[in-house]
N, CA, C and O of each residue as an XYZ file, in Angstrom:
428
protein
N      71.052    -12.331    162.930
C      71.696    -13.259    162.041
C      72.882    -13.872    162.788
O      73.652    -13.266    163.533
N      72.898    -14.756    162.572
C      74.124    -15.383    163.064
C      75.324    -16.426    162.379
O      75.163    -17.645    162.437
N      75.938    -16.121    162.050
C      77.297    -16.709    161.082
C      78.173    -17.807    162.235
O      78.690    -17.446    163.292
N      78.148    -19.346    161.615
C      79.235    -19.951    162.222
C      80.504    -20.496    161.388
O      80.353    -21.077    160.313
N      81.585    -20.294    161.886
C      83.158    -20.700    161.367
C      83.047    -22.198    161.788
O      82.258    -22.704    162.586
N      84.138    -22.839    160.975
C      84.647    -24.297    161.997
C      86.386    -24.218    161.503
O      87.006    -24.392    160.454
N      86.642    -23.934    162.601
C      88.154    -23.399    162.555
C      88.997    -24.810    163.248
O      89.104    -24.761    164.473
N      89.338    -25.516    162.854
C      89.852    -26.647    163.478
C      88.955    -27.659    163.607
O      88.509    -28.054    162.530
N      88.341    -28.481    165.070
C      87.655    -28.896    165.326
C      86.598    -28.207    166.000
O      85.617    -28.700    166.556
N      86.875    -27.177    165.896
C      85.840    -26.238    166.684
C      84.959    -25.252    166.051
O      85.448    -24.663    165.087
N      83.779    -24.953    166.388
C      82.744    -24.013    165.560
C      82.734    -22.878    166.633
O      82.535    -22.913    167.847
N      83.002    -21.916    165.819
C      83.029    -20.326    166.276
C      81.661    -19.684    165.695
O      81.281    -19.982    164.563
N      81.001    -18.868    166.450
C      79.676    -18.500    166.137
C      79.594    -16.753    166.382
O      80.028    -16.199    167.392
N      79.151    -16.279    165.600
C      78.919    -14.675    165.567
C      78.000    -14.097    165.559
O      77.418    -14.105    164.474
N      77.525    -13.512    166.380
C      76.017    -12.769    166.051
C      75.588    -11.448    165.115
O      74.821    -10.533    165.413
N      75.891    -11.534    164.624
C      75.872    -10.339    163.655
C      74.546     -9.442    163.512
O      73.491     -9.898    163.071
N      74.788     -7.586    164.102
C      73.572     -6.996    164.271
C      72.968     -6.596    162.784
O      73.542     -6.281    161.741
N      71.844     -6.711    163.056
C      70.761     -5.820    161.988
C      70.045     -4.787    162.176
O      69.584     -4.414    163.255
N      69.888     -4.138    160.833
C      69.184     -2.768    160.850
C      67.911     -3.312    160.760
O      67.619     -4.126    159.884
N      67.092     -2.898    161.650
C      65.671     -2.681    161.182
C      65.008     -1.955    160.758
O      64.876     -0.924    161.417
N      64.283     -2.063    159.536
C      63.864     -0.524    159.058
C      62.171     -1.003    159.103
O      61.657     -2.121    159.123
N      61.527      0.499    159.109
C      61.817      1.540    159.367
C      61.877      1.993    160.381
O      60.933      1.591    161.062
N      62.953      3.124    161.272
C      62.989      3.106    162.585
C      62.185      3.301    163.433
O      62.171      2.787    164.552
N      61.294      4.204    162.905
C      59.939      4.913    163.577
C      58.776      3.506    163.828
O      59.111      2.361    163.524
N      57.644      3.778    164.318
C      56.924      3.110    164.681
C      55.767      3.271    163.237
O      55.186      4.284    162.848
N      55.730      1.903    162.694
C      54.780      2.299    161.399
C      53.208      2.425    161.685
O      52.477      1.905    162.527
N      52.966      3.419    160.532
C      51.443      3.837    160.949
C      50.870      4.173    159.567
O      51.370      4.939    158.743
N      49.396      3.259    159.423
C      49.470      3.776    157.631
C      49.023      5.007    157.644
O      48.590      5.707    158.560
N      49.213      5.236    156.262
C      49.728      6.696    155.877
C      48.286      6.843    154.932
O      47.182      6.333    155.122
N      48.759      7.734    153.860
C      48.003      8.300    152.876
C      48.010      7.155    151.888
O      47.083      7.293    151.090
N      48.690      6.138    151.679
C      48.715      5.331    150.447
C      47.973      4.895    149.988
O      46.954      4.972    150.672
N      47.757      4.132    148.618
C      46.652      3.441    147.907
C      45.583      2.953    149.192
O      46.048      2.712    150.306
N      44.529      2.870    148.987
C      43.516      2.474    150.182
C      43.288      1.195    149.744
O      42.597      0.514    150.501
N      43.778      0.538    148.466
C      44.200     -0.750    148.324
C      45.222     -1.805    149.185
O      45.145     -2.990    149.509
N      46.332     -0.602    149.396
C      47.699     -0.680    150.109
C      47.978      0.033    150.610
O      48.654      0.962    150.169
N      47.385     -0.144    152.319
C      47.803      1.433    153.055
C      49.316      1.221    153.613
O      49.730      2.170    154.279
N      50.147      0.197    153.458
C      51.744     -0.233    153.990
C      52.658      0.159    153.028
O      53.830     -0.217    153.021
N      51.868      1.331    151.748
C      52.612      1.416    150.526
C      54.136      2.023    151.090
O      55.242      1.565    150.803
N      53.816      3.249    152.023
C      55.414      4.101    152.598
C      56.243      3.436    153.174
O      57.449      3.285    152.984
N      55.258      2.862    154.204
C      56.273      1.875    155.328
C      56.797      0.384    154.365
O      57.298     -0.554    154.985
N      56.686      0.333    153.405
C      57.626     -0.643    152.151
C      58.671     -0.090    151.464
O      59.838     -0.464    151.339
N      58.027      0.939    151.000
C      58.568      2.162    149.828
C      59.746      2.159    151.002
O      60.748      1.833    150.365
N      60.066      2.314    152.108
C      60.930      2.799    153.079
C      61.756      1.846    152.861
O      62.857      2.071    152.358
N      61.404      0.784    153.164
C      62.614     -0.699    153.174
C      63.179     -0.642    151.931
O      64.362     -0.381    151.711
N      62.363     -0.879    151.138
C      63.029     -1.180    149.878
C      64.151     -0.273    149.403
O      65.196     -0.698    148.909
N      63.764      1.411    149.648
C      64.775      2.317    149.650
C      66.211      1.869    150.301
O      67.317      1.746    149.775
N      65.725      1.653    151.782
C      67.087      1.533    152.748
C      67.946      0.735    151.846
O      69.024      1.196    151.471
N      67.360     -0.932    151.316
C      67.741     -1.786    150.845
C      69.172     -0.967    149.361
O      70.309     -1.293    149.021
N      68.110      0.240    148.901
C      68.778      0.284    147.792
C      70.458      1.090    148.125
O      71.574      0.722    147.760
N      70.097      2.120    148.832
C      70.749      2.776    149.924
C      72.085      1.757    150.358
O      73.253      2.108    150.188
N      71.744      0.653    150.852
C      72.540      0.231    150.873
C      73.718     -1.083    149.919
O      74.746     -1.584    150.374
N      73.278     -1.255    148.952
C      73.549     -1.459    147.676
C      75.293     -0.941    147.715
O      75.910     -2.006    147.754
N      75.880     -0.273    147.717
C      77.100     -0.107    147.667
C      78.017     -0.376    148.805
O      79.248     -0.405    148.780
N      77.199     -0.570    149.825
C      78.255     -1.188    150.764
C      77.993     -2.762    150.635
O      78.029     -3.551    151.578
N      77.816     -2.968    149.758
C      77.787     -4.502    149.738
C      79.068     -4.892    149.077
O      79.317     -4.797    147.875
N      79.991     -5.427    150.196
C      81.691     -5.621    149.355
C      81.749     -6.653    148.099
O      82.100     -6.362    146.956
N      81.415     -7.654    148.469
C      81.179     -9.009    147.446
C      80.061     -8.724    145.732
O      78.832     -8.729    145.661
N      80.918     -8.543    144.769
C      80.056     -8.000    143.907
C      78.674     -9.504    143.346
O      77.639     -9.253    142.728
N      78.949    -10.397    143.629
C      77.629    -11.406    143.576
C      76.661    -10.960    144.491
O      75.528    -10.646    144.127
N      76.980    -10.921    145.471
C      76.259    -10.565    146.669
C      75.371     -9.004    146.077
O      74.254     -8.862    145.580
N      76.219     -8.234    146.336
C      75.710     -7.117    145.392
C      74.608     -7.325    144.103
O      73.450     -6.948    144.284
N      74.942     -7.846    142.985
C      74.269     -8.044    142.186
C      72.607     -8.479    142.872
O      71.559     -7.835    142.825
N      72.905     -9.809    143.485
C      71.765    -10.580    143.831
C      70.972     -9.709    144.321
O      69.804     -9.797    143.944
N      71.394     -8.382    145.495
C      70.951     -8.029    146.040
C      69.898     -6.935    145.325
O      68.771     -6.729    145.777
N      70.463     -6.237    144.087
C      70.123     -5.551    143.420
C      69.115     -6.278    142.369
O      68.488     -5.449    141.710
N      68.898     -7.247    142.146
C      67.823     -8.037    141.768
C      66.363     -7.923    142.783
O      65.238     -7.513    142.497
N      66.909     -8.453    144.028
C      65.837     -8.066    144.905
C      64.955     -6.572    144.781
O      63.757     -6.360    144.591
N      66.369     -5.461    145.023
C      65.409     -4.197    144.891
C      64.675     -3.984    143.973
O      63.511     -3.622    144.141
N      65.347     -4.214    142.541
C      64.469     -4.058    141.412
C      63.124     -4.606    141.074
O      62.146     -4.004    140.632
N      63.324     -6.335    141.479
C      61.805     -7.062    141.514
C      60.676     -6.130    142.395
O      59.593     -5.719    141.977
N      61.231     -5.942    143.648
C      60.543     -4.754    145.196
C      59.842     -3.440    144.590
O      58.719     -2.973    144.779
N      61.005     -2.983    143.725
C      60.358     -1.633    143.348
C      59.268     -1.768    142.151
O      58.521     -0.803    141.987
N      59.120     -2.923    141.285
C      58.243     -3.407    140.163
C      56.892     -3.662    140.813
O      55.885     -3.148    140.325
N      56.819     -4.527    142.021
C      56.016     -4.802    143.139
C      55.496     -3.985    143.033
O      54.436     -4.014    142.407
N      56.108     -2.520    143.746
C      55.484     -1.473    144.442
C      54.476     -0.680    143.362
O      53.292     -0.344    143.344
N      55.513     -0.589    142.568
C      54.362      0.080    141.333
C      53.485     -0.752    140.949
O      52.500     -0.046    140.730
N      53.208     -1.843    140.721
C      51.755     -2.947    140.125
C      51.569     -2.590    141.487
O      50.964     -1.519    141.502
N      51.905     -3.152    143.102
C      50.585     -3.132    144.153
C      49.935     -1.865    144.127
O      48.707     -1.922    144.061
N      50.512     -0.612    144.167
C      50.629      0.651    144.256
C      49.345      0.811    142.877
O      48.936      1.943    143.135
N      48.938      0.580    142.258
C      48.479      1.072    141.226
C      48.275      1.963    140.346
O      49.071      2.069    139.413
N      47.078      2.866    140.458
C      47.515      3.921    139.208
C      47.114      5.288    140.519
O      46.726      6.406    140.179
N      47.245      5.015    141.470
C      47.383      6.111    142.699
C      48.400      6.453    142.878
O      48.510      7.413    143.641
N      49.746      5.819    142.240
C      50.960      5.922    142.373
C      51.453      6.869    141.174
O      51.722      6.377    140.078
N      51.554      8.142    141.403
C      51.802      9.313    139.547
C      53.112      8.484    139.674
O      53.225      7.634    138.791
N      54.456      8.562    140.870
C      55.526      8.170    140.492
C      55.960      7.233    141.321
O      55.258      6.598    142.108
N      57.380      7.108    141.123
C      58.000      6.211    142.401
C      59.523      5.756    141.571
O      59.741      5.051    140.586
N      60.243      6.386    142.323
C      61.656      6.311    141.928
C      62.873      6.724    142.883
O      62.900      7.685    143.651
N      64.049      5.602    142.615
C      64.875      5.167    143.428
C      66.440      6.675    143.504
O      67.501      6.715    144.128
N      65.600      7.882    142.288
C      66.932      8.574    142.066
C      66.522      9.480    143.250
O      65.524      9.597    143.963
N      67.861     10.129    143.133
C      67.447     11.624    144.387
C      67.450     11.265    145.853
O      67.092     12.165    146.612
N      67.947      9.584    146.620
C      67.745      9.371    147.431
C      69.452      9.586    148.259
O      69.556     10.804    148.405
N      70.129      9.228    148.552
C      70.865      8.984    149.332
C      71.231     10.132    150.102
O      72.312     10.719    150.056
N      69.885     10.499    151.072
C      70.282     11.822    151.972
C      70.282     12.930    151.377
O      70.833     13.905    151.889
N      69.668     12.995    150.187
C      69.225     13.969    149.589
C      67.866     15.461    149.905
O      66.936     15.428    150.711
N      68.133     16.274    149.225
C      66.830     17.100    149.496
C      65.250     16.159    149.510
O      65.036     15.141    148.850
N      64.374     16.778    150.366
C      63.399     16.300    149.762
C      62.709     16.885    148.807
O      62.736     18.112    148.719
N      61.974     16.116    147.929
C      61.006     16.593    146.751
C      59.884     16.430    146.928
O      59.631     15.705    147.890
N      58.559     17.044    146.057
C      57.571     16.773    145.792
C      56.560     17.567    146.707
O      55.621     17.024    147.289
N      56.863     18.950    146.772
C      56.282     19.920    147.777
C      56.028     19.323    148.944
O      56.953     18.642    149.386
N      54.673     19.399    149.815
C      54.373     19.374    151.384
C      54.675     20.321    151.945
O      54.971     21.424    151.487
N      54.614     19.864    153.305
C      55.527     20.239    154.580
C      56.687     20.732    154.493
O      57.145     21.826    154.820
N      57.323     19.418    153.809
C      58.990     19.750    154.065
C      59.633     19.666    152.749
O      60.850     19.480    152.752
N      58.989     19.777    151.552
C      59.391     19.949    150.166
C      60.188     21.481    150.036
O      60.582     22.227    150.933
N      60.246     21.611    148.709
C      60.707     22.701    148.267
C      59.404     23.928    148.841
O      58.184     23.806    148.952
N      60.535     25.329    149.169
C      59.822     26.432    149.337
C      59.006     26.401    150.694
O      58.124     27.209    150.988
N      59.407     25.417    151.421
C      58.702     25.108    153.009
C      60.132     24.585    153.768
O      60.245     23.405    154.099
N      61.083     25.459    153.982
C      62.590     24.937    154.687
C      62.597     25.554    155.719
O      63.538     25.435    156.503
């Protein structure tokens, strides 16, 4: 991204870095066989929400939180009825849930 000023007669230009998510190299997963990109989305959209409070400007914020919400509505209609859940609580570096590997009772 890149942001320009015009400070006088002159334009000042900034490059401003971005996160790319997700960091890993995506690979489909187990998801709907409708939508095998269901995780590697489910991922962004999280980060997105994740980052929701560092957003200083509360418009900005808001807008932004429009986005996630439309994203996560998405996910559940693309996702279909293969999807039991899908929810934004319990995230910010939290335990993981929902047994597996690395769920509860496998630490």
């Amino acid at each position: 991204m890149t942001i320009c000023f015009r400070i006088g007669n002159q334009e000042h230009c900034f490059t401003i870095p971005v996160v790319l998510f997700p960091v890993s190299p995506w690979r489909p997963g187990p998801g709907p066989v409708n939508y095998p990109a269901f995780l590697h989305d489910a991922t962004i959209v999280g980060s997105f929400h994740e980052a929701l409070p560092k957003v200083a400007d509360e418009s900005v914020r808001k807008a932004l939180q429009v986005g996630v919400n439309n994203a996560m509505q998405a996910l559940k209609t693309r996702g279909g009825d293969y999807v039991a859940k899908i929810s934004l609580e319990g995230t910010a570096g939290g335990p993981p849930t929902g047994g597996g590997a690395h769920g509860p009772g496998h630490e």
